[in-house]
C-alpha positions in Angstrom: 111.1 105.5 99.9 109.9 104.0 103.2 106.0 104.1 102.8 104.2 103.0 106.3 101.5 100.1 106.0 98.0 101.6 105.4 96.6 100.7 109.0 99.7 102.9 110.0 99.0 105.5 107.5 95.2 105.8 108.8 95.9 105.6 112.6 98.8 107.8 112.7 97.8 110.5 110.7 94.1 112.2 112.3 94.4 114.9 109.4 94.9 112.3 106.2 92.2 110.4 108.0 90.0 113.0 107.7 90.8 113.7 104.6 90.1 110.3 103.5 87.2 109.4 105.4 85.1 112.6 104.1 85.9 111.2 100.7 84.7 107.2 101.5 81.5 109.7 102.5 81.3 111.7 99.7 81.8 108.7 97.1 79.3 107.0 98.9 76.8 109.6 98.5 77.5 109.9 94.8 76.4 106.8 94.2 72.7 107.6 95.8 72.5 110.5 94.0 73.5 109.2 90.1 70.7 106.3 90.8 68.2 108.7 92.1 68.8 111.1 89.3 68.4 108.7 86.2 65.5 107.3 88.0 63.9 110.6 88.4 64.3 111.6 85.2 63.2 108.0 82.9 60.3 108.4 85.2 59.3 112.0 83.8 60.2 111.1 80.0 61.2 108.5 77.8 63.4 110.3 75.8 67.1 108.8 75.5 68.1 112.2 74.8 66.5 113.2 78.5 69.5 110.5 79.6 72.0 112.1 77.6 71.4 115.2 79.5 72.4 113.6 82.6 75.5 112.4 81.3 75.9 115.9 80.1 75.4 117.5 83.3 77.6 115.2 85.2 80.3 115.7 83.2 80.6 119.3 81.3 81.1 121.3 84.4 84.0 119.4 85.1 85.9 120.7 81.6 84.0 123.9 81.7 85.2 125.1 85.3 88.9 124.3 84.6 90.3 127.7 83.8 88.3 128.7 87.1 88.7 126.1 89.8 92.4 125.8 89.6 93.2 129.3 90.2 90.7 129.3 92.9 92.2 125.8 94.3 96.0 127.8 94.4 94.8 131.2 95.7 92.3 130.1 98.8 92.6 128.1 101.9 91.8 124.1 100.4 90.2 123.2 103.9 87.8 125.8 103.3 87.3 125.4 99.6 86.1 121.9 100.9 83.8 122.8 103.3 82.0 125.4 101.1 81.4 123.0 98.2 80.7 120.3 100.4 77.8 122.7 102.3 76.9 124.0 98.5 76.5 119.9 97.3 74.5 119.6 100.0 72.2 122.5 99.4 71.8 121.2 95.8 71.2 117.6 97.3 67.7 119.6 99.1 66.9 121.1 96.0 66.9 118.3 94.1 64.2 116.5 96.6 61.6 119.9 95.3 62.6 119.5 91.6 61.8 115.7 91.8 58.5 116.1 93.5 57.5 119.1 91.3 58.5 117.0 88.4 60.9 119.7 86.9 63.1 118.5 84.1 64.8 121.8 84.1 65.3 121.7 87.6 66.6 118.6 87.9 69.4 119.4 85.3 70.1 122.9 86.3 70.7 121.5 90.1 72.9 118.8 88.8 74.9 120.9 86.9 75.4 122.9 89.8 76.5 120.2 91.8 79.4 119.1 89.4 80.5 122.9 89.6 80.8 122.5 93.1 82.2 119.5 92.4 84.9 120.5 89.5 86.4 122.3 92.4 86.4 120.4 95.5 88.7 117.2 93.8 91.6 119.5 92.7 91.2 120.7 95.7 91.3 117.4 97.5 94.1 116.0 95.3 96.4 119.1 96.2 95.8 118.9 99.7 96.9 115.7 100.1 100.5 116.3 99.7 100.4 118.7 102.3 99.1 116.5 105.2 101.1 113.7 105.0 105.0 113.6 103.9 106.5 113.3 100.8 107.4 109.3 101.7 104.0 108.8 102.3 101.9 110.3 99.4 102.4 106.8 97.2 100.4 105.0 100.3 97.8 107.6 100.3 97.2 107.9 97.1 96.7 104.3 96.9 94.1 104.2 99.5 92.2 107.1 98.1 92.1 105.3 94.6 91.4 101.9 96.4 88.7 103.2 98.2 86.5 104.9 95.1 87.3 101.1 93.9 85.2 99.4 96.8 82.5 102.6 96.5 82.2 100.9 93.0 81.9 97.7 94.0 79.0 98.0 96.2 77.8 101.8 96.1 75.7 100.9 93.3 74.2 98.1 94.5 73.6 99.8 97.9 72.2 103.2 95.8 70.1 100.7 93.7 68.1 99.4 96.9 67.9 102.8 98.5 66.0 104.1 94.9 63.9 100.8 95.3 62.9 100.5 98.7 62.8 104.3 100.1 62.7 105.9 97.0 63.9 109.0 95.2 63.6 111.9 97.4 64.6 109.7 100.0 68.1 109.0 98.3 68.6 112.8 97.1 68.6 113.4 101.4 71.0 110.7 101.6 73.5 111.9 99.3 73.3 115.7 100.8 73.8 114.0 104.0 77.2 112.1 103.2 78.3 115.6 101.9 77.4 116.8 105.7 78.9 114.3 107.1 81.9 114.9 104.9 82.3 118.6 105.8 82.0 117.7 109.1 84.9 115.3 108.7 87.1 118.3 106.7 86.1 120.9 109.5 88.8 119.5 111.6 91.6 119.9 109.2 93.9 122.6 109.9 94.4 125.3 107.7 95.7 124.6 104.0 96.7 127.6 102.9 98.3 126.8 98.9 101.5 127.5 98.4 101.0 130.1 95.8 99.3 132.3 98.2 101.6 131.3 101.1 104.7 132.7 98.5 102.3 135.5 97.8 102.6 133.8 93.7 100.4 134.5 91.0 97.6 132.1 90.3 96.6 132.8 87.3 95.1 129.8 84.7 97.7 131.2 82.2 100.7 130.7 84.2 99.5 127.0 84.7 99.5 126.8 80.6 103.3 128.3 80.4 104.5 125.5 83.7 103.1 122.5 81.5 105.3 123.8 78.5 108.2 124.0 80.7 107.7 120.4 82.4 106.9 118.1 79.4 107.1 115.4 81.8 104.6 116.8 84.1 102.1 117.1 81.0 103.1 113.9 79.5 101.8 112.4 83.3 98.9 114.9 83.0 97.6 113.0 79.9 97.2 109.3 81.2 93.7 109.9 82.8 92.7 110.8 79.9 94.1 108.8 77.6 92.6 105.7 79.8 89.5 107.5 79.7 88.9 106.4 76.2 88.5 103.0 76.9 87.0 103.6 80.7 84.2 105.7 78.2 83.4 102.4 76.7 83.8 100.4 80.2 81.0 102.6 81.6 78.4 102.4 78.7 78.8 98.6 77.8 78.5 97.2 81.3 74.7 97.8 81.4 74.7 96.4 77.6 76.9 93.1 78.8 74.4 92.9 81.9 71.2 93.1 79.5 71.4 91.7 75.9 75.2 89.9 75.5 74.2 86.6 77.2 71.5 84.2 77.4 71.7 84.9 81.4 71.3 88.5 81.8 69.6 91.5 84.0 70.2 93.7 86.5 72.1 91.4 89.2 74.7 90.1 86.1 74.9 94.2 85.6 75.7 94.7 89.3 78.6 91.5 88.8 80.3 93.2 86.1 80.3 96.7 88.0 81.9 94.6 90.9 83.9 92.9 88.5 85.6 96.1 87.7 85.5 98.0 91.2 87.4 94.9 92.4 90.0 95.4 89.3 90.2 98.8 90.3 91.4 98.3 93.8 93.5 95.6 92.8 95.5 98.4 90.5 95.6 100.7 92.9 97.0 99.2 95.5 99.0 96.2 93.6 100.6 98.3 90.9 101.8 100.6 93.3 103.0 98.1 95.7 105.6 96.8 92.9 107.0 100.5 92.2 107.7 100.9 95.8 106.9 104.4 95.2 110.0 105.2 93.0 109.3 107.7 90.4 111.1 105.2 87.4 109.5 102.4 88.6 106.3 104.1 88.8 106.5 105.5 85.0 107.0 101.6 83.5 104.4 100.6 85.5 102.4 103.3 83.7 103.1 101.4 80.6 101.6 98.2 82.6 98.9 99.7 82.9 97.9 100.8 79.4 98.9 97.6 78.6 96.2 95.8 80.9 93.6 98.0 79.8 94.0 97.0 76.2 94.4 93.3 77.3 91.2 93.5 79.6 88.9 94.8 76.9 90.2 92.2 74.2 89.1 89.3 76.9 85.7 91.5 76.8 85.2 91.8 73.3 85.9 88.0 72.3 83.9 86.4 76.0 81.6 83.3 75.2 80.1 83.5 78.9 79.1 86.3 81.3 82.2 85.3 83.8 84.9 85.6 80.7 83.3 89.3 80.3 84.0 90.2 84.3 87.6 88.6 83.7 88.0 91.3 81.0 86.4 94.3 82.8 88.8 92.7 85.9 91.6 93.1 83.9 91.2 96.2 82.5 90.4 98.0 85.6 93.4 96.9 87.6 95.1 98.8 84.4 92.8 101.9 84.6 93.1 101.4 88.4 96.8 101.6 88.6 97.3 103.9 86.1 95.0 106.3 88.1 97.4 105.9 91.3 100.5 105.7 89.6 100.0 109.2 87.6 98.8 111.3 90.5 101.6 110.2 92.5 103.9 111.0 90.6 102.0 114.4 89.6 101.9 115.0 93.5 105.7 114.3 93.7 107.7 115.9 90.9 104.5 119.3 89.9 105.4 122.1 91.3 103.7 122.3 93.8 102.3 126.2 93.6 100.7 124.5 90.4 98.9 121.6 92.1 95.3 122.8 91.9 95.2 124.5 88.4 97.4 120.6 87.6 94.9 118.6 88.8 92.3 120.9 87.8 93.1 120.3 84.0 93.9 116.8 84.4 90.3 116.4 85.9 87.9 118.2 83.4 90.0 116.8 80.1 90.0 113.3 81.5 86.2 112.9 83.0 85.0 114.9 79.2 86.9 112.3 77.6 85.4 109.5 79.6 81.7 111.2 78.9 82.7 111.3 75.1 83.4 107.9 74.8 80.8 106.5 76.2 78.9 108.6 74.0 80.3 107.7 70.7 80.8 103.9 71.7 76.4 104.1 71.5 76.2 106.2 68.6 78.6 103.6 66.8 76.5 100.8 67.8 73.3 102.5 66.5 74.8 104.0 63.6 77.4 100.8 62.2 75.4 98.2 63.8 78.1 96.5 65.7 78.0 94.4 68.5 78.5 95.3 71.9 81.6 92.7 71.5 82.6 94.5 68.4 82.5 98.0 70.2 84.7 96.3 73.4 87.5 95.3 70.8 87.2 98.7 69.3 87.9 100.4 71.9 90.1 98.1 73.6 92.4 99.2 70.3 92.1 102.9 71.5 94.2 101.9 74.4 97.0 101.2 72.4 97.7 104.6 71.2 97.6 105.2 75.3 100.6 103.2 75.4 102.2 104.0 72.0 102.3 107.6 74.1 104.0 106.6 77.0 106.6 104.2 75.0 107.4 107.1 73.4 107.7 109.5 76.7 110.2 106.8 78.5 112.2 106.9 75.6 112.6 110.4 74.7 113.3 110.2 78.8 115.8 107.5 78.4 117.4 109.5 75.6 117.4 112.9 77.5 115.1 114.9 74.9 112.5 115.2 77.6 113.2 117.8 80.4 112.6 115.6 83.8 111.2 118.1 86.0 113.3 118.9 89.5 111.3 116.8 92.4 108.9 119.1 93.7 110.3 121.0 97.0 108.3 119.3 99.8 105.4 120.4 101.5 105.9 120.7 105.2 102.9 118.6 106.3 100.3 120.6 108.4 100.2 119.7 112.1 97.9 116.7 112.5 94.2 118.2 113.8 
């Protein structure tokens, strides 16, 4: 395949860089709004299980809304699925601003939950619209530079969320985040009309039929399964960073925290973009790769688990994010490229809410473990570093039932005529 460079990509194609500059927006604004939300909350309670909540709320609606957002995502016009949950996030961004000042526990969970709802549907949405604004030689480029950029939003969206909470404060950073979710709609409001190809075909989009494709394509649901299986060890990424940052080392506190985040936002985009670089876009080249990846994640969180110094433990989280980073690319591309695509959103829908509950019950368990067993946050790192390698006993196993033939390789996908550029 002949992929353009990503300058190329950007200035060539007005629609894609809509697309992806309403996401560097909304990523952004994420950011604010996860800060702003713990803070909000530790100051109305001490209660770890208060903290848990958030976790809960950022995360269930994601696996709860899959049997509903994908059918929607297949049966309605994607630029305007965008728009409404963008306008919707935003709406919830202003009620969160009351709940904080009224101190509302309640509030302040049932608005985040909403949010993620909202949410749940407008990244299928995003992820099958892709496809159908650029062409089929370039979705390996743009899928890179939408996984590259959540890297960077990583890397310093934190930090930048951090001093927002500290220096304007909470409500402040709650009208931040809704407006990166305007400005994001605004961005999308010039798309042209993506109308799915299930309702184009005039197709059923039921959530059932979506169940009946995956046992038809094994290979599709074998690709369908790598978020999540990385998600298991990205879990434990996400809870011991703050643990590395505060009680591993002798140095320690939020700034060595806010290294190891940009330790592994800058592993992230190095995946994304370097992984796929090698593969050259290739659909075989892009599966072993896959296997790379698990691989690095394993690797990275080995390095983690047996670190003497605070820099050895970025090397680690480095590592294992340019695994999770590439693996992230790698598998939607090649979900984007060989899915049918009348599928995409109800795809991408599952793939989504199993992957990001996996990732919440991870974290989850990798705390009650500690609590519970007593093990170090080194011991939990090489733990769950070891939970990788079933990740890559899987896919060992899918490229050689695919080498052997005992896997049905799904027809490439028919391509999707890119929409006129707005």
């Amino acid at each position: 395949m002949t992929s353009p460079s990503y300058r190329a990509l950007v200035r060539a194609n007005p629609a894609f860089r809509r697309l992806w500059l309403g996401d560097v927006a909304s990523f952004l604004g994420d950011w604010f709004n996860l800060i702003a939300i713990y803070t909000s909350v530790q100051a109305l309670t001490s209660s770890k299980l208060a903290v848990g909540a958030v976790v809960a709320a950022k995360t269930l609606p994601n696996f709860l809304m899959i049997p509903v957002a994908g059918p929607i995502v297949d049966r309605f016009d994607r630029r305007r699925l965008l728009l409404a949950a963008d306008f919707a996030r935003a709406g919830c961004a202003a009620g969160l601003i009351a709940a904080h000042a009224a101190g509302s526990l309640a509030a302040l969970y049932g608005l985040t939950f909403a949010m993620v709802v909202f949410t749940a549907i407008a990244f299928p949405a995003k992820k099958a619209a892709l496809p159908m604004v650029v062409p089929r030689d370039h979705i390996g480029a743009a899928n890179a530079l939408m996984g590259a950029t959540w890297s960077v939003m990583l890397a310093i969206g934190a930090a930048l969320g951090g001093a927002a909470v500290a220096t304007v404060g909470v409500a402040a950073s709650f009208a931040i985040d809704g407006a990166t979710y305007l400005m994001s709609a605004a961005l999308f409001a010039g798309l042209p009309r993506l109308r799915p190809p299930a309702a184009a075909l005039g197709g059923s989009a039921r959530f059932s039929d979506a169940v009946r494709y995956l046992r038809r394509a094994p290979d599709v649901l074998a690709t369908a399964c790598v978020k999540p299986f990385g998600s298991v060890a990205n879990g434990a990424v996400v809870a011991l960073i703050p643990l590395y940052g505060t009680v591993a080392f002798e140095r320690r506190g939020a700034l060595w925290m806010g290294l190891l985040y940009a330790a592994r936002g800058a592993g992230a985009a190095v995946g994304s973009l370097g992984l796929r670089a090698w593969s050259r876009d290739r659909p075989p080249a892009l599966r072993r790769l896959i296997a790379v990846g698990f691989a690095l994640i394993a690797a990275g969180m080995a390095i983690a688990g047996t670190a003497g110094s605070m820099a050895v433990a970025a090397a680690g989280f480095f590592v294992a994010a340019v695994g999770s980073g590439g693996n992230w690319v790698l598998s939607g591309t090649l979900l984007q490229l060989e899915a049918d695509p009348t599928f995409h959103g109800r795809v991408f829908s599952i793939e989504f809410g199993v992957g990001t509950l996996v990732l919440a019950l991870s974290g989850i368990a990798v705390g009650a473990v500690q609590d519970a067993l007593g093990v170090t946050v080194f011991e939990a790192a090489l733990w769950w570093g070891a939970l990788a390698v079933p990740g890559l006993v899987f896919w060992l196993a899918v490229l050689a039932a695919m080498r052997r033939g005992d896997a049905r390789r799904p027809a490439a996908s028919p391509p999707l005529h890119p929409a006129p550029p707005a």
